[in-house]
C-alpha positions in Angstrom: 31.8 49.6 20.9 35.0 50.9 19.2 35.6 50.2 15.9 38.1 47.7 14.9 40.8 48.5 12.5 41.0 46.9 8.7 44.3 44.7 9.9 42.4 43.1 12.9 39.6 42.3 11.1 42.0 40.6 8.1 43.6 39.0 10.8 40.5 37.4 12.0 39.2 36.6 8.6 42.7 34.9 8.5 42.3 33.2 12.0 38.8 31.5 11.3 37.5 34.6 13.7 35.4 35.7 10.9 33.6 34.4 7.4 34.4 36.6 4.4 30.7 37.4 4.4 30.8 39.1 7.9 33.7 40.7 7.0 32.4 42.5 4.4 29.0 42.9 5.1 28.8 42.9 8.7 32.8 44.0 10.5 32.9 46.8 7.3 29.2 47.9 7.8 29.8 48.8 11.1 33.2 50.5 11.1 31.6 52.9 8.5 33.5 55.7 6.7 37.3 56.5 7.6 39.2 59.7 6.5 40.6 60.4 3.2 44.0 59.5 4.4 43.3 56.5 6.1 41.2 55.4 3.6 44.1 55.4 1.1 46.6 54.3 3.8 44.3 50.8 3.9 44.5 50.3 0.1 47.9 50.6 -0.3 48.2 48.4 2.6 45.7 46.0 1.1 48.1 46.0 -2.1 51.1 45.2 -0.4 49.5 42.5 1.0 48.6 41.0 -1.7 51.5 41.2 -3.5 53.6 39.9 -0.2 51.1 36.9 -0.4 49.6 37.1 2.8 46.3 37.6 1.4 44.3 36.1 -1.2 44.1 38.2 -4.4 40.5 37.8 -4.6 39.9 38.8 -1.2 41.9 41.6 -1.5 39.8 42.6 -4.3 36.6 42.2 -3.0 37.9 44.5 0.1 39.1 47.3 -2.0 35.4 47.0 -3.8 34.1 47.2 -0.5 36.0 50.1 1.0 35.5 52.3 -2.1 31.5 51.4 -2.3 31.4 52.6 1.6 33.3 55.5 1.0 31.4 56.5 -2.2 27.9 55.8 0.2 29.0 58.3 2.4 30.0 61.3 -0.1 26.2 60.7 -1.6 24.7 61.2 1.1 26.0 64.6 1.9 25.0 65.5 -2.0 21.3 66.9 -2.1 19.6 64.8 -4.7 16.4 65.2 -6.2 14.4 61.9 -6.7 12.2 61.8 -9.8 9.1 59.8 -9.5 7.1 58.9 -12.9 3.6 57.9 -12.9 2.6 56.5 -15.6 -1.0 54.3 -16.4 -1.3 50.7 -15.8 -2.1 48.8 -18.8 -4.5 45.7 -18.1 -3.6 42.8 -21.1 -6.6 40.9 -21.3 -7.7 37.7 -23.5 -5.6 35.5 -22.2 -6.9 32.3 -20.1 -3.8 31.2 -17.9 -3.4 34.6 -16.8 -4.7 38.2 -15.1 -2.6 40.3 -14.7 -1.7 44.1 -15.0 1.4 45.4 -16.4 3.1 48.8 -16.5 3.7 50.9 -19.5 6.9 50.7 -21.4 9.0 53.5 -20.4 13.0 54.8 -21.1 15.5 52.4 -19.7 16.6 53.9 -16.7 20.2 54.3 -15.6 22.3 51.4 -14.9 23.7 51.0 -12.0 28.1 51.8 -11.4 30.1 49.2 -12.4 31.3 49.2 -8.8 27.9 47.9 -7.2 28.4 44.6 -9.0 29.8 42.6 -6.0 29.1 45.7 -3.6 27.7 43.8 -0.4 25.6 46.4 1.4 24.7 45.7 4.7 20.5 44.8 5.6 20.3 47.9 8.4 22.1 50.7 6.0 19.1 52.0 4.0 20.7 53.4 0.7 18.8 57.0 -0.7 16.7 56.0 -3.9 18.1 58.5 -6.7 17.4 59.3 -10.7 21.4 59.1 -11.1 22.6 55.7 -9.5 19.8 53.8 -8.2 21.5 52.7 -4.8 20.9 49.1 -4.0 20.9 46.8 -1.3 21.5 43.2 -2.2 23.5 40.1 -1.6 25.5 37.8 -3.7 24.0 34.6 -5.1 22.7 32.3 -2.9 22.4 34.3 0.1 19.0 35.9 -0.4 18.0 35.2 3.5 19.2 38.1 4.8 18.0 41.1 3.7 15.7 43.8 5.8 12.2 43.4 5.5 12.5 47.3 5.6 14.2 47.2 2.3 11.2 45.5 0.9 8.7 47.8 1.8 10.6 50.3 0.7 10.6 49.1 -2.5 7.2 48.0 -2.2 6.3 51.3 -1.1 8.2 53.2 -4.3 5.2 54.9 -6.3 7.7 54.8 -9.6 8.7 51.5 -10.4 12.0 51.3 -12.5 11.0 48.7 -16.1 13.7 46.5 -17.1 14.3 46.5 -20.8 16.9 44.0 -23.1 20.5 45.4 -22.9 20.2 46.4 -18.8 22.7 45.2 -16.8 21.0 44.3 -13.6 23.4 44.7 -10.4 26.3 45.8 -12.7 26.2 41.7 -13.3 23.4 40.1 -15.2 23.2 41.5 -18.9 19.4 41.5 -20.0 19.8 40.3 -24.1 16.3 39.2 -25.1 13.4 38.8 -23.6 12.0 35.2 -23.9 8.6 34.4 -22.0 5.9 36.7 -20.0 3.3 35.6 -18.0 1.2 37.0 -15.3 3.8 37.7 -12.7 6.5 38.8 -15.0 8.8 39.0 -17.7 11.7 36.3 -18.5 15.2 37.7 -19.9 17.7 35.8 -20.6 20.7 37.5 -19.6 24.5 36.6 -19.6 26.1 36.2 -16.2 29.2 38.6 -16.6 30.8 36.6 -13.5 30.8 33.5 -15.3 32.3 35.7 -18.4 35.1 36.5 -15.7 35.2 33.1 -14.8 35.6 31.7 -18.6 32.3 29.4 -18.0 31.0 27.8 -21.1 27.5 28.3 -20.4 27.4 31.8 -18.8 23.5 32.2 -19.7 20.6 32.3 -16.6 17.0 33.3 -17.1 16.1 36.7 -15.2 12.4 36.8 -14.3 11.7 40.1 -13.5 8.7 40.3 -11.2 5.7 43.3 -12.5 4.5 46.0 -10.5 1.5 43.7 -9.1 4.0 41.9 -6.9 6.2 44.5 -6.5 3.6 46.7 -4.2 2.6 44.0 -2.0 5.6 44.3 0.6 4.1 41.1 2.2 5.1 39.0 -1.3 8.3 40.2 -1.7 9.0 39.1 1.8 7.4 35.5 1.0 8.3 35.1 -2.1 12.2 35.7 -0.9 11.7 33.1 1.7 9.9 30.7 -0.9 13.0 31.0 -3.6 14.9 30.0 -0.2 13.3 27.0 0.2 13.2 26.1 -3.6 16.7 26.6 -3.9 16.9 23.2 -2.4 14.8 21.2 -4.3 17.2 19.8 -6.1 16.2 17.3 -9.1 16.3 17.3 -13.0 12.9 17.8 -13.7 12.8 21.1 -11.7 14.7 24.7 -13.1 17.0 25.4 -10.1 16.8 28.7 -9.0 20.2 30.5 -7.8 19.0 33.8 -6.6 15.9 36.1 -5.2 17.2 39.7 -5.4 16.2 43.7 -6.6 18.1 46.3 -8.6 16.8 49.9 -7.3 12.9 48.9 -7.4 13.1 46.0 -9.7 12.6 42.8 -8.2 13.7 40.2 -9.9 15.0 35.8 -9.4 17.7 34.2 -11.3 17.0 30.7 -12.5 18.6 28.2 -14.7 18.8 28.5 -18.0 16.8 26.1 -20.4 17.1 25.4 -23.8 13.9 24.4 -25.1 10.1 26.0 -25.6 7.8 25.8 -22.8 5.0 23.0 -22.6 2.6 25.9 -23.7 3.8 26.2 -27.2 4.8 22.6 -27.1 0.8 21.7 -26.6 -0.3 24.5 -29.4 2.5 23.0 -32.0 2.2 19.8 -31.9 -0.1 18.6 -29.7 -3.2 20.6 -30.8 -5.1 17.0 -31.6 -3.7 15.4 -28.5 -0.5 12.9 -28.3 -1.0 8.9 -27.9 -0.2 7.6 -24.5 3.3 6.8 -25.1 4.4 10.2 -26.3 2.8 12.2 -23.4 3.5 9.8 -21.1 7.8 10.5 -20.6 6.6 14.3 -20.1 3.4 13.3 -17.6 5.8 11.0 -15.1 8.7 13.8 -15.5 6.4 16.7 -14.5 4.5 13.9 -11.6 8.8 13.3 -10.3 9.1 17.3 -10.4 6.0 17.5 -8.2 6.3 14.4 -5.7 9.9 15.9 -5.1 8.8 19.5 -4.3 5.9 18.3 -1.9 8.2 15.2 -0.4 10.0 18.7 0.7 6.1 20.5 1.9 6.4 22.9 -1.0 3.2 22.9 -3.0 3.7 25.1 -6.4 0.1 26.6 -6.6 0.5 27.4 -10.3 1.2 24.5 -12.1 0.5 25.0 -15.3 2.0 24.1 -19.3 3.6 27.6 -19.5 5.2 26.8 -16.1 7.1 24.2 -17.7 9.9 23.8 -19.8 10.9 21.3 -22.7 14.1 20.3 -23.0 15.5 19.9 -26.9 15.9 16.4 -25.6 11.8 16.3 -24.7 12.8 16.3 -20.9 10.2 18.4 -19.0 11.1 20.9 -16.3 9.1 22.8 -14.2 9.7 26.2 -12.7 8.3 28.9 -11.0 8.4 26.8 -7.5 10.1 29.8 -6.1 7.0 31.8 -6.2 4.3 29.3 -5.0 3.0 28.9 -1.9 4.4 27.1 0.5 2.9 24.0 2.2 2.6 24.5 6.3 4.9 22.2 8.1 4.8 21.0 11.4 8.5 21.5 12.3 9.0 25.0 10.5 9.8 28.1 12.7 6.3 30.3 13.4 8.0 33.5 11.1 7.7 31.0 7.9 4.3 29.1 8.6 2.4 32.5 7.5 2.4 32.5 3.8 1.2 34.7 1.1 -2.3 33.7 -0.9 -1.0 33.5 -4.3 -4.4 33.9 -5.6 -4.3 37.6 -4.2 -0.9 38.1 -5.8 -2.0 37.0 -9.5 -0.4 33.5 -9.1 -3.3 31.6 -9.3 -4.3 30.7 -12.7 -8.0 29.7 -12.6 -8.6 27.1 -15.0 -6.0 24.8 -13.1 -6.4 25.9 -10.1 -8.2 23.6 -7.3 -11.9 24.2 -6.0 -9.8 24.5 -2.2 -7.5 27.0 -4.2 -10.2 28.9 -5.5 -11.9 28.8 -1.8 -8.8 30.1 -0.1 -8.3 27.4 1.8 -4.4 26.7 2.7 -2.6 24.4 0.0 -2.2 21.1 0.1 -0.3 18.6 -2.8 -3.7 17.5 -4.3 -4.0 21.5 -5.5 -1.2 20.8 -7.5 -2.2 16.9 -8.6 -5.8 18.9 -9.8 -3.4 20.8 -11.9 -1.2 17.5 -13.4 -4.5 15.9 -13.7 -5.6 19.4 -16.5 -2.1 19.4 -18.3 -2.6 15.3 -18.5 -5.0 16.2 -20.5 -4.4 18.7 -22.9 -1.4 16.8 -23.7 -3.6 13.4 -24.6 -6.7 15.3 -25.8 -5.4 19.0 -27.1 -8.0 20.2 -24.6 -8.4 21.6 -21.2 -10.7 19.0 -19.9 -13.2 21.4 -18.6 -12.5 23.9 -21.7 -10.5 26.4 -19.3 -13.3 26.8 -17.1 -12.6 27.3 -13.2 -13.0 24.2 -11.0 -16.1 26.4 -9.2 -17.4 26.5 -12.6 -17.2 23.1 -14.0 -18.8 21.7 -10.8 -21.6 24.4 -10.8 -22.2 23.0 -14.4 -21.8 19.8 -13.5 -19.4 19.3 -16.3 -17.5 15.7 -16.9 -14.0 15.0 -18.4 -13.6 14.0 -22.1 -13.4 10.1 -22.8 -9.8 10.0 -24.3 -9.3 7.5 -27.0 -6.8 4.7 -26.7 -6.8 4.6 -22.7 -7.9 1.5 -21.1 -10.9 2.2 -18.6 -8.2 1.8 -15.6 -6.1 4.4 -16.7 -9.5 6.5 -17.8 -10.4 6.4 -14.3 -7.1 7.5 -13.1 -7.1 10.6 -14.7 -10.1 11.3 -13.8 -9.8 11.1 -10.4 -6.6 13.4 -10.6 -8.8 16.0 -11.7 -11.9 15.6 -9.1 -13.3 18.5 -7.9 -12.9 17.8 -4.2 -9.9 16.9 -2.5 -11.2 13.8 -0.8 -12.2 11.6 -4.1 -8.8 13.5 -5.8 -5.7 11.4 -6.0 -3.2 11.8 -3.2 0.5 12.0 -4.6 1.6 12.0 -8.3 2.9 8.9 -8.3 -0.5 7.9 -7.7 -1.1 9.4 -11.4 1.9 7.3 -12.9 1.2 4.3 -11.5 -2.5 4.6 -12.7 -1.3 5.7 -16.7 1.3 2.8 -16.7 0.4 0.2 -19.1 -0.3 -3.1 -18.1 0.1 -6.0 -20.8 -2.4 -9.1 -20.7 0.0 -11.4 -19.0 0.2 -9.1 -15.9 -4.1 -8.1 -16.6 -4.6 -12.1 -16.8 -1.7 -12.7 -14.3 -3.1 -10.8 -11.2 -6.9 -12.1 -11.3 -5.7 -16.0 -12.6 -3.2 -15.1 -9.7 -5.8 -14.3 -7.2 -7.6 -17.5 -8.2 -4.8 -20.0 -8.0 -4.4 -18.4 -4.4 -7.9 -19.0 -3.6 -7.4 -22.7 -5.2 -4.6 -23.1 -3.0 -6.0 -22.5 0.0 -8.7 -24.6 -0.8 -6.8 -27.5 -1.8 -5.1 -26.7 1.5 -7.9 -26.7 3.4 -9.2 -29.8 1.3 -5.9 -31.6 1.5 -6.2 -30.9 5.5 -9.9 -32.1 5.5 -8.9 -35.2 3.4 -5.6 -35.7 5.7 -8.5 -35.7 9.0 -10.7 -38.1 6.7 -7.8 -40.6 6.2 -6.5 -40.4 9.6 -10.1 -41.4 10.8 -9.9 -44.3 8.4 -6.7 -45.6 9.5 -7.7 -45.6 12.6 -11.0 -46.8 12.2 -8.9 -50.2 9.9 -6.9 -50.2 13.3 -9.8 -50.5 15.4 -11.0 -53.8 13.4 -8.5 -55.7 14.4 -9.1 -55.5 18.0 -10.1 -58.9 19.4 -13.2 -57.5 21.6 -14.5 -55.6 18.4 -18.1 -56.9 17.3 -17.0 -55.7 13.7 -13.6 -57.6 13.8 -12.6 -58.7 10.7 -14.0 -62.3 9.9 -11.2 -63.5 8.7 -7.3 -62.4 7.0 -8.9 -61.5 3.3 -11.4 -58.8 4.6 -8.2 -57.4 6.8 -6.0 -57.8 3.4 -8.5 -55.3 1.6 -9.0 -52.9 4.1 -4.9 -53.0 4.6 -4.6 -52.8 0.7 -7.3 -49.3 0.4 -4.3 -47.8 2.5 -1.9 -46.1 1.3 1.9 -47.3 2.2 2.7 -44.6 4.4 -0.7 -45.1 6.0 0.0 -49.2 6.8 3.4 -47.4 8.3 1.9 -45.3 10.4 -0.3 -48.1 11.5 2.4 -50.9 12.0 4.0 -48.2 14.3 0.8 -47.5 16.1 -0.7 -50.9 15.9 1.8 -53.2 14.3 1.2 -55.4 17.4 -2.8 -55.3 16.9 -2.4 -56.6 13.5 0.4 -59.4 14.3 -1.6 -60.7 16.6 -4.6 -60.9 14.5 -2.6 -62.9 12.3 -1.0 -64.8 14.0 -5.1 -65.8 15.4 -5.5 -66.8 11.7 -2.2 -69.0 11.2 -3.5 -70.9 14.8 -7.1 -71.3 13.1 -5.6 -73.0 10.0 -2.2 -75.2 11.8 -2.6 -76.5 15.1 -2.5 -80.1 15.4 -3.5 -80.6 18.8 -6.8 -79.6 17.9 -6.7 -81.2 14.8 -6.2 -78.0 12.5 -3.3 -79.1 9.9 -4.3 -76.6 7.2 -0.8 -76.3 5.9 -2.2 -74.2 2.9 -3.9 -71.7 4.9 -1.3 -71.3 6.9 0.9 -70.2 4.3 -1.6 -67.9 2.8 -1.3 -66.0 5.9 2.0 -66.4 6.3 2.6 -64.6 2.2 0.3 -61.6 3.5 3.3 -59.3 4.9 5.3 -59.6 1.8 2.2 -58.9 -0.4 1.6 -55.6 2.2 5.0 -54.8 2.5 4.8 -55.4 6.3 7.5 -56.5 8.5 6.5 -59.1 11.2 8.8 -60.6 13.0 6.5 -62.9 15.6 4.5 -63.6 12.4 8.3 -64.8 10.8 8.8 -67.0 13.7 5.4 -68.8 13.8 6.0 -69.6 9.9 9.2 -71.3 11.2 7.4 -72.8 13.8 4.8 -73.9 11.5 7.6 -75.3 9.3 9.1 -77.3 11.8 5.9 -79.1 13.1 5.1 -79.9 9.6 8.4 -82.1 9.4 8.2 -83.9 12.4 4.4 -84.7 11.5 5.6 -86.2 7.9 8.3 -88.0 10.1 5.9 -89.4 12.6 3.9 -90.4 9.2 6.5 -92.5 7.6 7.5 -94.4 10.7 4.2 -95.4 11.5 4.0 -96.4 7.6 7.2 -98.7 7.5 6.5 -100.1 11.0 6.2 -104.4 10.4 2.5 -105.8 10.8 2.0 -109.1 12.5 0.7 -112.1 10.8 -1.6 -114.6 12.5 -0.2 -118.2 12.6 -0.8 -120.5 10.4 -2.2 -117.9 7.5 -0.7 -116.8 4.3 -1.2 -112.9 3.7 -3.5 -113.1 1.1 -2.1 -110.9 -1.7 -4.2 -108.3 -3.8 -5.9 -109.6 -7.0 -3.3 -106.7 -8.8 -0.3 -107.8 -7.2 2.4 -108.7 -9.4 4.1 -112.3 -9.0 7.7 -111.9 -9.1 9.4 -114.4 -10.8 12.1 -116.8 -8.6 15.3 -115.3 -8.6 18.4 -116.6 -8.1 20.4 -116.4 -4.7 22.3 -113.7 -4.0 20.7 -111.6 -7.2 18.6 -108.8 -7.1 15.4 -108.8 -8.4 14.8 -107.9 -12.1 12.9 -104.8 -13.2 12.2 -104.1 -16.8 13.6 -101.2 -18.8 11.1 -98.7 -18.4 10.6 -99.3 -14.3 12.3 -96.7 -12.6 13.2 -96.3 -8.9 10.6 -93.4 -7.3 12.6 -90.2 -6.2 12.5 -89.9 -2.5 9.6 -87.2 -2.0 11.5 -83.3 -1.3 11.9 -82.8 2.1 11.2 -78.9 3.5 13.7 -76.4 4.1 15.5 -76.9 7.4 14.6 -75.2 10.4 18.0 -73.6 11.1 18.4 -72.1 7.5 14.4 -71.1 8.1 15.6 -69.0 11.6 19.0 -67.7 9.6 16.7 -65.9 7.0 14.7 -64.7 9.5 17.2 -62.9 11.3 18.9 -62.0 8.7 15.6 -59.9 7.0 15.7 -58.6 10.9 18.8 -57.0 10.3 18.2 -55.6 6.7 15.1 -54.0 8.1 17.2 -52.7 10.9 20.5 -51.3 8.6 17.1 -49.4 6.7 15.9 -48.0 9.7 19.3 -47.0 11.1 20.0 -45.0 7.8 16.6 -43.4 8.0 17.8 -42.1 11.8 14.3 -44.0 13.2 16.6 -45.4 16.1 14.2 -47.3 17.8 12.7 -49.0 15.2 16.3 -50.4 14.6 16.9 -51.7 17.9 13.7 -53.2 18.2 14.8 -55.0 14.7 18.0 -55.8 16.8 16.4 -57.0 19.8 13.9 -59.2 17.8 17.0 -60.9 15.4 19.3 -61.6 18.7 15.8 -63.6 19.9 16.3 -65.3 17.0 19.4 -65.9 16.4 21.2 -65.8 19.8 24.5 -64.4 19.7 24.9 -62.8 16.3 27.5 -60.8 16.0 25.5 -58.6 13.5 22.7 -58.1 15.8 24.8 -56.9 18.8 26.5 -54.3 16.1 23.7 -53.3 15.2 22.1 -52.6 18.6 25.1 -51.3 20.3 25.5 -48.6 17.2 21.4 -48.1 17.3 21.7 -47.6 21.1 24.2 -44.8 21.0 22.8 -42.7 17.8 19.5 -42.5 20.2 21.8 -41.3 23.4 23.5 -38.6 21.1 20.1 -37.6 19.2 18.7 -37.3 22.8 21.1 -35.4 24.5 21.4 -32.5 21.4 17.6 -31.8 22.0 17.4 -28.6 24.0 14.1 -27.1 25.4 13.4 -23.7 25.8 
């Protein structure tokens, strides 16, 4: 394929053709070297475009950088160079707990790279010759570690001489080493001064350089891993976690650049202040900030694998972040392409730390979140306690001896037995998720430690005074109906008479007689109506007018609405008159007198004096005529009140929307009172509620 010339590829930069990336990287890589002339032809071209404003001036830098690092490639690799390899010993630091590891010798700083490499963009299939002089690179600009070779890590891998970084390098003619400020088993932390962001004028141009050791650095396989890991941290995004920006290599030193923190790490914090263990609600903002970082990382199917206090960082504010995600191993997940699911055992690389690494860690078995919640569960407490809980002893260990965590003082036995389920030895009786962890150290006040069991109770009350009020509801319903039954006139256990129906109406309650009255209302009238007849019926002789209007007071007393009962008292009422009627007649009726005879008169009788004609007879001062005897009410007004408490019980039953009841109170006033205007309101009204109600029922 011929090579394209620098204006067409501009021009599809310009066009959208072609990201700035594949122009410099890619397009450039593969167009190569170009003569001396044209070479200087296409940087004064590249000026005057710049200073025409057709191209960006950054661009345009970046292009001229670009062209000069290709052309100065070339004219190295036509000089003979002689590569100088140093051997040196390997010096093993021992004594230390959290970490084995082997690190090389302190050695001359080594020559730092041309200023020109700094945003030189080489591409992943031009090897660059490894030399005493220069140190030829192969990188890629922050953010875009994904793309290198895997050749280029092997060779570097493969380098017998390792190049040591020392404070005051400048690594990739960009990040200035000025002190070093932590070192661990896999490495040593810088920080160093981004001189972009010096370019840039950003306030805070500072980022921690961890510079991976010569352990790392000769397993090609990690560097290959460990590139892809600081991929897939870059996006786990969240404030208790150090971001990382970069995963990259100066001449043989591999190194990742990571956000700078202000602060000590949890280490030192533990050692300070710590040393006799923190209460609960000291430790406890740092325990839920490192159980967020965590949960976030493995919501994502990363699992850290070497979670540890000197893999986490204090904030000056006392916010905990935790770092070093980038080099962990990587949970497997189901949807990942097959080139990422094979992942490198950090316990063969040095980044397993024993005494917090899991018993399935220590086995080799793949990682899973509860490696890292065994890990929490050992920082958790140190911080409470001062003390590893298993005094730094491997998980294999501690089981083998059968040791036990340390009762820590002030914890309630719930949150006891939280932690020490985040720190069982076997996965299965180990706590599933750090928030599992939180949940478990929260505190819970008495109200909520009363609340839930006196909550649990009141439920179980409820239901059974549910169940109780259901069985009760069943036990009254029989009753009612049972009071119902009694008044049925071929019942043996009938009542006897209207005061045994009175109590057994008066042990219900008033919504119970209702639900009777609409059930059995007619039962019960009739019964009564039996009683009025046994007391008042004087064609058999029965004029108990008393008795009669015991029965008849019985509905007000129940609160019971009878109409036919209402009626018969009126009935009853009327009969009564014409009875007293019939009585006076017969008493003033004249009785013959024999002839012949004079009506003897009583011994008692008074002798009225002769009177004079045409004069009344005399009666002394203190006789008085007798008042005429009251007569009862009439049996006209008797039938108005009647219908009339018809129609009030009606208007009630309208209001209430029970329709029928109302008409039958219509229907049972017009009986009595033919005609009334009231009544036929009522009914007609009644009548069409119930059409209406009816026809808005719908069944589905």
């Amino acid at each position: 394929m011929e090579a394209r010339s620098l204006s067409a590829l501009v021009d599809a930069y310009k066009a959208g053709g072609l990201t700035l990336p594949a122009l410099l990287v890619d397009a450039l890589g593969r167009r190569g070297t170009v003569t001396a002339d044209q070479h200087a032809a296409e940087l004064a071209w590249l000026a005057r475009m710049r200073e025409e404003g057709n191209l960006e001036a950054g661009v345009a830098q970046l292009l001229v950088e670009r062209l000069d690092a290709l052309q100065a490639s070339a004219g190295e690799a036509e000089d003979v160079a002689t590569v100088v390899k140093v051997e040196r010993p390997a010096l093993a630091i021992a004594g230390s707990d959290e970490a084995t590891c082997v690190m090389p010798a302190a050695r001359a700083e080594p020559a730092v790279p041309p200023p020109d490499q700094a945003t030189v963009v080489k591409p992943a299939f031009v090897p660059a010759p490894v030399t005493a002089q220069t140190g030829a690179t192969v990188s890629q600009t922050a953010g875009s570690t994904g793309g290198v070779d895997t050749s280029d890590w092997r060779r570097v891998a493969d380098a017998a001489g390792g190049d040591q970084a020392t404070v005051g390098m400048l690594l990739k003619g960009r990040f200035l080493l000025e002190r070093e400020i932590g070192r661990g088993g896999m490495g040593v932390v810088f920080l160093a001064r981004d001189e972009r962001k010096v370019e840039a004028r950003d306030r805070n141009p500072h980022v921690a350089v961890k510079v991976l050791n010569d352990e790392f650095r000769r397993h090609p396989d990690s560097l290959i891993a460990l590139q892809r890991e600081s991929r897939r941290s870059q996006s786990l995004a969240h404030d208790n976690i150090v971001r990382v920006f970069d995963f990259d290599k100066d001449r043989t030193i591999v190194f990742m650049t990571m956000e700078y923190v202000d602060g000590s790490d949890l280490k030192t914090l533990i050692r300070e202040s710590a040393y006799n263990g923190l209460p609960l609600a000291k430790a406890r903002p740092l325990i839920e900030g490192m159980a967020r970082a965590l949960k976030r990382a493995h919501d994502a199917g990363v699992v850290h694998s070497d979670f540890k206090p000197g893999n986490v960082m204090v904030t000056r504010d006392g916010i905990p972040k935790v770092f070093d995600f980038g080099i962990a191993r990587a949970g497997k997940q189901a949807d990942e392409p097959a080139e990422d699911q094979t992942v490198f055992d950090a316990g063969k690389l040095g980044a397993l730390t024993p005494a917090y690494a899991s018993l399935e860690m220590i086995e080799g078995k793949p990682p899973q979140p509860t490696d890292d919640i065994y890990a929490l569960g050992c920082v958790a407490f140190e911080l409470l306690t001062g003390k590893h809980p298993f005094d730094k002893a491997s998980a294999e260990v501690a089981l083998r001896e059968r040791r036990r965590p340390p009762v820590v003082p002030g914890l309630t036995g719930r949150q006891q037995r939280t932690l020490c389920d985040a720190v069982a030895f076997t996965a299965d009786k180990r706590l599933k998720c750090a928030d599992l962890l939180v949940e478990g150290l929260r505190d819970v006040g008495l109200g909520e430690r009363i609340g839930r069991p006196l909550a649990w109770a009141l439920g179980g009350l409820l239901l059974l005074a549910v169940a109780g009020w259901g069985v009760f509801g069943q036990l009254r319903a029989r009753h009612v109906a049972e009071v119902a039954a009694r008044f049925q006139p071929d019942n043996p256990q009938r009542y006897g008479n209207e005061g045994e129906a009175v109590a057994a109406l008066a042990q219900l309650g008033e919504d119970e007689r209702k639900q009777l009255m609409l059930g059995q209302g007619e039962r019960v009238q009739r019964f009564l109506l039996d009683r009025v007849d046994a007391y008042w019926d004087p064609a058999k002789g029965r004029i108990d007018y008393a008795g009669a209007q015991r029965v008849f007071a019985l509905p007000a007393q129940l609160h019971l609405f009878l109409p036919r009962l209402d009626l018969r008292h009126a009935a009853v009422d009327e009969e009564k008159l014409q009875l007293g009627q019939a009585k006076v007649r017969a008493a003033s009726a004249p009785t013959p007198a024999r002839a012949g005879t004079v009506a003897a008169q009583p011994a008692f009788a008074r002798v009225d004096p002769p009177r004079a004609p045409g004069r009344a007879p005399a009666t002394s001062a203190s006789e008085k005529p007798a008042a005429p005897p009251p007569s009862p009410a009439s049996p006209a007004n008797r039938m108005e009140e009647v219908a009339a408490g018809l129609l009030r019980e009606g208007e009630r039953n309208y209001r209430q929307q029970n329709y029928s009841a109302a008409i039958a109170n219509a229907q049972a006033a017009l009986q009595v009172s033919p005609g009334d205007p009231a009544a036929k309101r009522l009914l007609r009204r009644a009548q069409q509620a119930q059409q209406q109600a009816m026809s808005s029922i719908s069944i589905n």
